[in-house]
N, C-alpha and C positions, 0 to 999 in steps of 0.2 A: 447494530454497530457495536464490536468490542471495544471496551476503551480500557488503557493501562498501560501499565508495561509488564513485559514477559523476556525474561531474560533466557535465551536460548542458545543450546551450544551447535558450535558448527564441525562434523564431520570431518572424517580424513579428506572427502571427498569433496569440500566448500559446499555440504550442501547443509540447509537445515531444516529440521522438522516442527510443522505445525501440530502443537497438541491436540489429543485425541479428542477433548472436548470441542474445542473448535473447528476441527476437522468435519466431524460430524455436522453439525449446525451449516459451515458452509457447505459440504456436498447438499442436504437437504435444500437449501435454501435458493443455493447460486449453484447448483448442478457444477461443482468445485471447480469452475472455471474463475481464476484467479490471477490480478496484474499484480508484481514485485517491483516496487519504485525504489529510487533513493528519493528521501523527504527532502520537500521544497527550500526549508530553513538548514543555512549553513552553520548558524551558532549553536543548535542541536542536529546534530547527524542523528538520522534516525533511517528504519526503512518502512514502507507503506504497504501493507497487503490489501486490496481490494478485490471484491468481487466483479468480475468483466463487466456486469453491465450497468454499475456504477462507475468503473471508470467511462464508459461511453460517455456518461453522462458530464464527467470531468471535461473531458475530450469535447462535445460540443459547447458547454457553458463558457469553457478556455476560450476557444476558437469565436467566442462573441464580443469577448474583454478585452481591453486596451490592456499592455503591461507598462503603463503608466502608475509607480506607486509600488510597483511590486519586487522587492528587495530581494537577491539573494537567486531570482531562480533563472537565470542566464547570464552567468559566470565562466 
């Protein structure tokens, strides 16, 4: 897991790029198949890059949870 912040610019094109460090690491790792989320918490906007087959695992954990308690993400 990377943790931090990475301040990155975005393109003419809206698009932006993941450092080469990183890049690297997930191709190896997660055969670069990757989810771009907007982050759960509205009081920090943020965006989430994960590896696909961690978010599955988002995706089934979610799908067992009451959103009972849970702020902010069904706005």
């Amino acid at each position: 897991m990377f943790r931090g912040r990475n301040f990155l610019k975005i393109d003419a094109k809206g698009r932006v790029s993941i450092p080469a460090r990183f890049r690297e690491t997930l191709n190896v790792l997660h055969d670069g198949r990757l989810v771009l989320s907007q982050g759960f918490f509205t009081e920090f906007p943020h965006l989430l890059l994960v590896p696909l087959d961690v978010w599955e695992g988002f995706e089934a954990d979610f799908g067992t949870r009451t959103l009972q308690g849970v702020r902010g993400v069904w706005r």
